[in-house]
RODO-2510 file (C-alpha; in nm, 4 decimals, decimal comma):
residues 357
     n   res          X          Y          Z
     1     x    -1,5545     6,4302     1,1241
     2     x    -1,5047     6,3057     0,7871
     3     x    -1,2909     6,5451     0,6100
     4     x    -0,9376     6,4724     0,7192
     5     x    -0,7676     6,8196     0,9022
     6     x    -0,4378     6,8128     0,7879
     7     x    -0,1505     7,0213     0,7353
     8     x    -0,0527     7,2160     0,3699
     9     x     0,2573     7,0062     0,3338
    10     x     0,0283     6,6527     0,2830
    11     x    -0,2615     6,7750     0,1356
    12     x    -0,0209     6,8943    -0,1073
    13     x     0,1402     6,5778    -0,1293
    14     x    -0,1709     6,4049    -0,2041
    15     x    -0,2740     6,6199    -0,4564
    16     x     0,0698     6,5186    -0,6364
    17     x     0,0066     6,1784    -0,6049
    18     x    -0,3304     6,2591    -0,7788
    19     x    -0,1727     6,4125    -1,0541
    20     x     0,1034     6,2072    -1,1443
    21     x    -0,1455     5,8774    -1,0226
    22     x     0,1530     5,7525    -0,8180
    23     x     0,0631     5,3917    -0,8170
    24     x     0,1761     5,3688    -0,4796
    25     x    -0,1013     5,5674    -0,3414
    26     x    -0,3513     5,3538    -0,4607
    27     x    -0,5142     5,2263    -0,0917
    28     x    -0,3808     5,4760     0,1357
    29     x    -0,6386     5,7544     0,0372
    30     x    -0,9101     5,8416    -0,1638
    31     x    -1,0134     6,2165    -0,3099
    32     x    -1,3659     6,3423    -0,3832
    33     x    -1,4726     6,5894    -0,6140
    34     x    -1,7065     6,8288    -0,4408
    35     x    -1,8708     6,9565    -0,7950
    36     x    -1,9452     6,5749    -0,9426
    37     x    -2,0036     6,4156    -0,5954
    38     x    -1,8064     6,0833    -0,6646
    39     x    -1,4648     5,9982    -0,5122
    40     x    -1,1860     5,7649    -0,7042
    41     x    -0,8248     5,6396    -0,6459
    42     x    -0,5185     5,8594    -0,6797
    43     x    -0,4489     5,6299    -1,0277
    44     x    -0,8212     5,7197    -1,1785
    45     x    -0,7842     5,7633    -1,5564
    46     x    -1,0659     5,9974    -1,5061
    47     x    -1,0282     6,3694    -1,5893
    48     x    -0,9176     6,5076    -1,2065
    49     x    -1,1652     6,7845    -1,0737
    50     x    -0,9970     7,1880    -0,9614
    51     x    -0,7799     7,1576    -0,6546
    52     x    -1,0467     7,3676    -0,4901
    53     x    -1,3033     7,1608    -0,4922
    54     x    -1,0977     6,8041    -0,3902
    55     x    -1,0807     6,6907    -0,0763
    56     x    -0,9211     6,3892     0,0559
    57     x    -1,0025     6,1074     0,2903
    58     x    -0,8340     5,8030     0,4502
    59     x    -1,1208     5,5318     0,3356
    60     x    -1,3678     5,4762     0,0898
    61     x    -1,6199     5,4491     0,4199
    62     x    -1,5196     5,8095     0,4943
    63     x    -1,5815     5,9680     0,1998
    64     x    -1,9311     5,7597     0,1820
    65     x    -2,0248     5,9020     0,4306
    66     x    -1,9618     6,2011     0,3537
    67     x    -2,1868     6,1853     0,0646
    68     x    -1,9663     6,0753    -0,2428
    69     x    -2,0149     5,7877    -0,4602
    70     x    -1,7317     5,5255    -0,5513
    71     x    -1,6105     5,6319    -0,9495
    72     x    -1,7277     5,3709    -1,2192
    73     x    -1,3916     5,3890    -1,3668
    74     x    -1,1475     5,3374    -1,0852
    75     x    -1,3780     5,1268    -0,8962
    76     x    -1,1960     5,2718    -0,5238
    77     x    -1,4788     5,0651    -0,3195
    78     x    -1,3440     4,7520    -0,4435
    79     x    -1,0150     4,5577    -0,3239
    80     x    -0,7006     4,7154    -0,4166
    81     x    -0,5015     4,4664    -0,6664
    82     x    -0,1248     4,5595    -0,7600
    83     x    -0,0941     4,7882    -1,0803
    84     x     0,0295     4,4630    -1,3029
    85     x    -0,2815     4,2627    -1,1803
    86     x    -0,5184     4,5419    -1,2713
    87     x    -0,3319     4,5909    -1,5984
    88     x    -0,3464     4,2426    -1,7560
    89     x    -0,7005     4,1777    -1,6552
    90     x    -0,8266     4,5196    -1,8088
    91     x    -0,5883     4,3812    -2,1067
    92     x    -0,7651     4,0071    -2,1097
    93     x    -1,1292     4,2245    -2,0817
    94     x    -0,9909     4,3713    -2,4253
    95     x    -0,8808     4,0359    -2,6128
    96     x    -1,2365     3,9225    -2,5115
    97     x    -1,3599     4,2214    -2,6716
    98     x    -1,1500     4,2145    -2,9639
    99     x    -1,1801     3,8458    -2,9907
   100     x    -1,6002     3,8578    -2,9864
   101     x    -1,6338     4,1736    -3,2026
   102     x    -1,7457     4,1115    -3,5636
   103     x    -1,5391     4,4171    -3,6269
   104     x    -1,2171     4,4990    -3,4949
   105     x    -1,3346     4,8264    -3,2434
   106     x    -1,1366     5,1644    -3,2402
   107     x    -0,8731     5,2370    -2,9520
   108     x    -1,1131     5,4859    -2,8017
   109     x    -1,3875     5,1914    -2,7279
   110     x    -1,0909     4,9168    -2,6025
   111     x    -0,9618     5,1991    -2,3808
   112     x    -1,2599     5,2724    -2,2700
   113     x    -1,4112     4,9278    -2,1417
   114     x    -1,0660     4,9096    -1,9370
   115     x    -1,1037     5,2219    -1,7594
   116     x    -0,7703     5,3890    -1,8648
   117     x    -0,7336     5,6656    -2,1445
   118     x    -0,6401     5,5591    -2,4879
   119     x    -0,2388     5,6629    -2,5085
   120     x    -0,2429     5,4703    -2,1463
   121     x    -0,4084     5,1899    -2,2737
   122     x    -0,2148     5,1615    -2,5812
   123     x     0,0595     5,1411    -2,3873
   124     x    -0,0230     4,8960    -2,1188
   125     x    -0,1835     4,6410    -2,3881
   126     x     0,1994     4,6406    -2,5644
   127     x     0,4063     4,5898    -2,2523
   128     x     0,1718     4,2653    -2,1244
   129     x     0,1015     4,1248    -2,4554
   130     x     0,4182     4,2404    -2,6504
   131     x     0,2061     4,3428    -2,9282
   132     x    -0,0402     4,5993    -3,0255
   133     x    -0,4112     4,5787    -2,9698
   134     x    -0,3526     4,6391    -3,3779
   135     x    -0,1536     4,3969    -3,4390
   136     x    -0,3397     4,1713    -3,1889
   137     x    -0,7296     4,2430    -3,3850
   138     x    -0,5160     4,1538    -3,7156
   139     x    -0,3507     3,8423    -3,5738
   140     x    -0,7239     3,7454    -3,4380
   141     x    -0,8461     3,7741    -3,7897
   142     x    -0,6135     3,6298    -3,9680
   143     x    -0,6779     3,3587    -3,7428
   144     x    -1,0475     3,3630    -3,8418
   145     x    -0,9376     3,3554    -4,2275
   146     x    -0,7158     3,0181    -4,1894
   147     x    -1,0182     2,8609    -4,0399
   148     x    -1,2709     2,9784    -4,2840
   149     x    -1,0674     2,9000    -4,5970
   150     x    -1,0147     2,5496    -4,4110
   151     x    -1,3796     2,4534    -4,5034
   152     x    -1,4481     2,3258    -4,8182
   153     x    -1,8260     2,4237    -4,8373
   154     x    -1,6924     2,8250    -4,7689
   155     x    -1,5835     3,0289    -5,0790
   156     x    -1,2924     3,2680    -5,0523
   157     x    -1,5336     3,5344    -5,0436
   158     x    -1,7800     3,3928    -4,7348
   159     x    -1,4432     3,3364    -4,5869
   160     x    -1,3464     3,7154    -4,6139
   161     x    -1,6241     3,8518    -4,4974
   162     x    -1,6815     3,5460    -4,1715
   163     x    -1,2948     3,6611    -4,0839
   164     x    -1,4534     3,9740    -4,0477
   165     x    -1,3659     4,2111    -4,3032
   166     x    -1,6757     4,4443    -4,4385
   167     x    -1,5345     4,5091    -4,8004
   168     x    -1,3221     4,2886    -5,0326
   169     x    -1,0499     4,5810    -5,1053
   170     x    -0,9785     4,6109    -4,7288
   171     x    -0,8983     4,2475    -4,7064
   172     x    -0,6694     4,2121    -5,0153
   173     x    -0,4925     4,5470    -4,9004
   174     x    -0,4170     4,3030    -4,5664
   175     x    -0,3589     3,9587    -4,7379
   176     x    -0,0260     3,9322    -4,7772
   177     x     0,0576     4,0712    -4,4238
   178     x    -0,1583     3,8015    -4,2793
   179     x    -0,1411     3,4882    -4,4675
   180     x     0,1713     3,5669    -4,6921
   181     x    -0,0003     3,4975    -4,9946
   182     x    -0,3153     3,5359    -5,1781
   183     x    -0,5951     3,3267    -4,9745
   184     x    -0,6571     3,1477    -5,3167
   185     x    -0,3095     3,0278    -5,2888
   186     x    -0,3483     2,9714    -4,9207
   187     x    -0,6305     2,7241    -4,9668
   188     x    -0,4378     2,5453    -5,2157
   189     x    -0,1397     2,4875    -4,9774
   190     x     0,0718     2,7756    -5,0782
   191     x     0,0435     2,6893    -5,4908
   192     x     0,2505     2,9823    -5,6545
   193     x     0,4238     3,1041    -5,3342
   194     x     0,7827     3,1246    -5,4004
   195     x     1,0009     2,9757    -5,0423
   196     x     1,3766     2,9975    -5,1105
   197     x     1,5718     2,7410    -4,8890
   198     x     1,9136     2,6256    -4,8289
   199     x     2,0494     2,3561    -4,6255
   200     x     2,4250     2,4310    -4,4008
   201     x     2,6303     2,2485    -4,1594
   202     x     2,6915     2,3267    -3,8109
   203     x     2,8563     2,1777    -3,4931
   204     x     2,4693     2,0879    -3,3800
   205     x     2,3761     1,9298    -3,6961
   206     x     2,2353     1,9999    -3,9964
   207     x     2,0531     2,3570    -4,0449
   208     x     1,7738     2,4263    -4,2424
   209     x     1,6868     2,7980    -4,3701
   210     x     1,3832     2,9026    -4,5436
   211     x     1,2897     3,2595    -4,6599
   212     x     0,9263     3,3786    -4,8024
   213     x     0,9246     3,7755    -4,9735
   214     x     0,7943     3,8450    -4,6113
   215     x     1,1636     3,7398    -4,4521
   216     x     1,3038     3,4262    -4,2722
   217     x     1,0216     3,1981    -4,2153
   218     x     1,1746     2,8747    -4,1133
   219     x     1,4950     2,7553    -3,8951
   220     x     1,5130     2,4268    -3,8353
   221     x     1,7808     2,1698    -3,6986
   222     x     1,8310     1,8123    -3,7877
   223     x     2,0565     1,5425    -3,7907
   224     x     1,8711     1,4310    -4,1827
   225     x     1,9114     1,7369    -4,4531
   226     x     1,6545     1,5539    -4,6293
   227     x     1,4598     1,5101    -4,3052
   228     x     1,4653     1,8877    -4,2372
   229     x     1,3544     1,9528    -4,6096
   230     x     1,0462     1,7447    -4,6322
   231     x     0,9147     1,8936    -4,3303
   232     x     0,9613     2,2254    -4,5061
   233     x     0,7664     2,0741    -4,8807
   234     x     0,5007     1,9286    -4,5667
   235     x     0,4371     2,2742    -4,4547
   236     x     0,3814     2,4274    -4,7858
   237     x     0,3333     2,0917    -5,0384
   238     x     0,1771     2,3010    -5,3201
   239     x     0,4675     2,5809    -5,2761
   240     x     0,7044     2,6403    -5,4634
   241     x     1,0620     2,5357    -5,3058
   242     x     1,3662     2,6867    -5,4452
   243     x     1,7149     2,5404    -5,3639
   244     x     2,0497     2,5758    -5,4213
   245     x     2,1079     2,9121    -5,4849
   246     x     2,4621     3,0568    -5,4380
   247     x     2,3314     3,4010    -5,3606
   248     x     2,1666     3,2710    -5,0233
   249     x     2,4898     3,1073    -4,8902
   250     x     2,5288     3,4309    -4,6714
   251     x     2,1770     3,3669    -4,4941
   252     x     2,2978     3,0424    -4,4061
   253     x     2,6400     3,1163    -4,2965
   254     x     2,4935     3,3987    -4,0343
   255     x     2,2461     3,1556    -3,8842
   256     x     2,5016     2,8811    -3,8708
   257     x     2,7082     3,1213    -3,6786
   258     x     2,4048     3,1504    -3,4716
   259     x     2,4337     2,8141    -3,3629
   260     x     2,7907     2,8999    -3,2427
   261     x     2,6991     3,2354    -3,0433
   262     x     2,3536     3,2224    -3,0319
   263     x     2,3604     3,5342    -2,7818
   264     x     2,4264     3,7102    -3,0738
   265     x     2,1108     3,7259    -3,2031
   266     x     1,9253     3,7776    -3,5745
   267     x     1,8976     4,0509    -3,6948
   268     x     1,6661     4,0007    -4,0232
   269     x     1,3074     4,0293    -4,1001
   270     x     1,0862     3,6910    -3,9656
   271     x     0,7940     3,5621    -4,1156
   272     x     0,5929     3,4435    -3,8208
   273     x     0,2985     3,2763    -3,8776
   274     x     0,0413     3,1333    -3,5696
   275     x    -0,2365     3,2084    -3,3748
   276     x    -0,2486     3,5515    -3,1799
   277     x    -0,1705     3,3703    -2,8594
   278     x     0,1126     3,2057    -3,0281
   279     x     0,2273     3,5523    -3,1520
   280     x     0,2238     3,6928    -2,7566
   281     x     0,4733     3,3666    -2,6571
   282     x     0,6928     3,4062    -2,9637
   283     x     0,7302     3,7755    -2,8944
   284     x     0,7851     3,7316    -2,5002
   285     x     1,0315     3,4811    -2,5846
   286     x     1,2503     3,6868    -2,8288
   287     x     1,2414     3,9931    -2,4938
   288     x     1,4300     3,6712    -2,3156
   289     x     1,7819     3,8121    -2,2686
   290     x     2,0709     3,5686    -2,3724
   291     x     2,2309     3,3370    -2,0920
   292     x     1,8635     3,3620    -1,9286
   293     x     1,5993     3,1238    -1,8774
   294     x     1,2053     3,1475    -1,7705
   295     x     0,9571     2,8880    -1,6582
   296     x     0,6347     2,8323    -1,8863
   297     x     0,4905     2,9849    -1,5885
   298     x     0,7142     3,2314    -1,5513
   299     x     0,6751     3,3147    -1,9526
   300     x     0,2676     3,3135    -1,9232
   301     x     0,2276     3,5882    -1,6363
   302     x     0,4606     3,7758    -1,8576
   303     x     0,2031     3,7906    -2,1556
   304     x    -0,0965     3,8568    -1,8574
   305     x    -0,2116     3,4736    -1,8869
   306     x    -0,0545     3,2991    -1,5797
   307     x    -0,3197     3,0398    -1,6300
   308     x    -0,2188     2,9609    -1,9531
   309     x     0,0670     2,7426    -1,8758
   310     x     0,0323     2,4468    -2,0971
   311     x    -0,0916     2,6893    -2,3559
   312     x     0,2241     2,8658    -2,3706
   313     x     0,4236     2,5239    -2,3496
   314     x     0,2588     2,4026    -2,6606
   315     x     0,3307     2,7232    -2,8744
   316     x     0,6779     2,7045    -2,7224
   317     x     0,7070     2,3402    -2,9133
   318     x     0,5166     2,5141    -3,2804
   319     x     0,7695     2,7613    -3,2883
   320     x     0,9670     2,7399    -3,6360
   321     x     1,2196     2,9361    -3,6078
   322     x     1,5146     2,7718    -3,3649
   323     x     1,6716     3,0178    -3,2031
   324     x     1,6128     3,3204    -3,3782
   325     x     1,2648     3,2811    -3,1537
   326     x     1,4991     3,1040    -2,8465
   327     x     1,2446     2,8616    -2,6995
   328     x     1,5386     2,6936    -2,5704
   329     x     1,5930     2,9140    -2,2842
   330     x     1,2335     2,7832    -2,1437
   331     x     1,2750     2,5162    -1,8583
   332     x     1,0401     2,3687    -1,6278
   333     x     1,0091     2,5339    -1,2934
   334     x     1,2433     2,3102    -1,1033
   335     x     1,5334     2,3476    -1,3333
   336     x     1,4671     2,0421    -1,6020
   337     x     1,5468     2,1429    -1,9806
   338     x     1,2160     1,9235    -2,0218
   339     x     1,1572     1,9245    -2,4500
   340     x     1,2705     2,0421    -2,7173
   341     x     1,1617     2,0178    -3,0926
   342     x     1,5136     2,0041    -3,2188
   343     x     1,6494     1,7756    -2,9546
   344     x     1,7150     1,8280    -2,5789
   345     x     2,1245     1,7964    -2,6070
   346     x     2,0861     2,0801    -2,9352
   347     x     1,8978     2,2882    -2,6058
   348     x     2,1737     2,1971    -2,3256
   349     x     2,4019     2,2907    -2,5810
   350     x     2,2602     2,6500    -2,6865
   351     x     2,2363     2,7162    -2,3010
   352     x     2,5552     2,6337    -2,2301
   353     x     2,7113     2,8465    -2,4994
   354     x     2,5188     3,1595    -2,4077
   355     x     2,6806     3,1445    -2,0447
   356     x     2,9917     3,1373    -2,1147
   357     x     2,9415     3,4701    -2,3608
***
């Protein structure tokens, strides 16, 4: 007999797993819908039939042969993965999609090609990336931009439009966001962009801190103020630099402070500026609580790429911003502080101050 006899009280039971798609079902049964003849997991996205005409069953070879046919969506037939699995590769399906689309597609499509609804999706693509699959498509293209304006032969225009933008007043409504300036003044190393900076004291050294109209772009430590500061004119050499100005002495004193207690935290605007990957690790890393530390490994499952391991070490070392984005609380998996741009005895230190808050 393939339909399973039971009593009211589980039937009933499985039909609440089915509508609340208790994760925990997934595996232990599978319903059919008598009216569309295919059966799915209790977690199918897919719209669920009338109670009347579901019926349950203990395997996917049961309700075969009963007649049904395994749901495109849900996939039942295949091997049962843990919710998180299932979640970041339907989210690395999407950052293909994203990443290979000339145009950045709507939520509806992304959601879609994962198999979950669109408010689901949306909300499973922010809690394994850290970002949204917005904010991801933009972070893609702005990616695209750098590399077109980086070619000599391409004019700012070919470059818009490679990048991936269809109409010039779409892109210049975006520019700032993405590259922080005009890409005219991009390609020309940042001419006319105005990068207030100030150089403090602390009990790790020298501090460096930089500020763009888009908020603190740049925190750097040093044992050489003039070190730190022609790594900053390096960065931007066309830029504008502006120095010395009393009314920033505030902005230094609270990240100096930050040295002191860094468990405290920043709270100011950040100009961040890298690759979408880079984006993911720089986010994951500021969700790193204070007296904490993760392995790269541990810090690349968390943004769905546990492959990704030297990846994520490597935007670990780009980050600019010392510990407002706290890199230092990454360690290797046995324990070892391994690098650190700003010196392993500055990381040792920062750790050591966050456990005793």
């Amino acid at each position: 007999m393939n339909v399973i006899t039971r009593t009211e009280p589980v039937e009933d039971a499985r039909w609440q797993a089915v509508l609340s798609r208790d994760a925990a079902s997934d595996g232990r049964f599978v319903y059919a819908v008598r009216t569309t003849g295919v059966y799915c997991r209790p977690t199918c996205p897919s719209r669920r039939g009338r109670r009347e005409n579901v019926a349950f069953y203990d395997s996917c070879a049961a309700a075969e042969a009963a007649g049904y046919r395994p749901c495109r969506r849900c996939r039942p037939n295949e091997a049962a993965a843990p919710a998180a699995s299932r979640h970041a590769a339907a989210v690395a399906r999407a950052c293909r999609m994203i990443d290979e689309a000339e145009e950045m597609p709507d939520l509806a499509a992304l959601a879609a090609a994962a198999g979950l609804s669109p408010f689901h999706f949306h909300r499973v693509f922010k809690a394994v990336t850290g970002i949204t699959p917005r904010a991801y498509g933009t972070a893609q293209r702005a990616r695209r931009l750098r590399e077109e304006l980086a070619q000599a032969d391409v004019s700012v225009t070919e470059a818009i439009y490679g990048a991936g933008f269809n109409s010039n007043s779409r892109f210049y409504a975006a520019s700032n966001a993405m590259l922080g300036m005009t890409p005219t003044a991009y390609r020309r190393g940042g001419e006319d962009a105005e990068i207030r900076f100030a150089i403090g004291q602390s009990s790790l050294g020298a501090v460096l801190v930089a500020t763009s109209d888009k908020g603190v772009c740049a925190i750097a430590l040093g044992d050489d103020p003039e070190a730190l500061a022609r790594d900053l004119q390096d960065r931007f050499p066309r830029a504008s630099l502006v120095g010395d100005d009393p009314a920033f002495a505030d902005l230094v004193a609270r990240v100096v402070g930050l040295v002191d207690a860094p468990s405290l935290g920043l709270d100011l605007p950040l100009d961040l500026r890298g690759t979408a990957f880079q984006q993911r690790v720089w986010q994951a890393l500021r969700e790193v609580p204070p007296g904490s530390t993760v392995s790269y490994a541990d810090l690349a499952r968390r943004i769905g790429r546990p492959e990704a391991v030297r990846a994520v070490a490597n935007a670990c070392a780009a980050n600019g911003l010392a510990i407002a984005v706290p890199c230092h609380r990454v360690v290797r998996r046995d324990g070892d502080l391994s690098g650190y741009r700003w010196g392993v005895e500055r990381k040792r230190a920062l750790l050591a101050r966050e456990a005793k808050a």
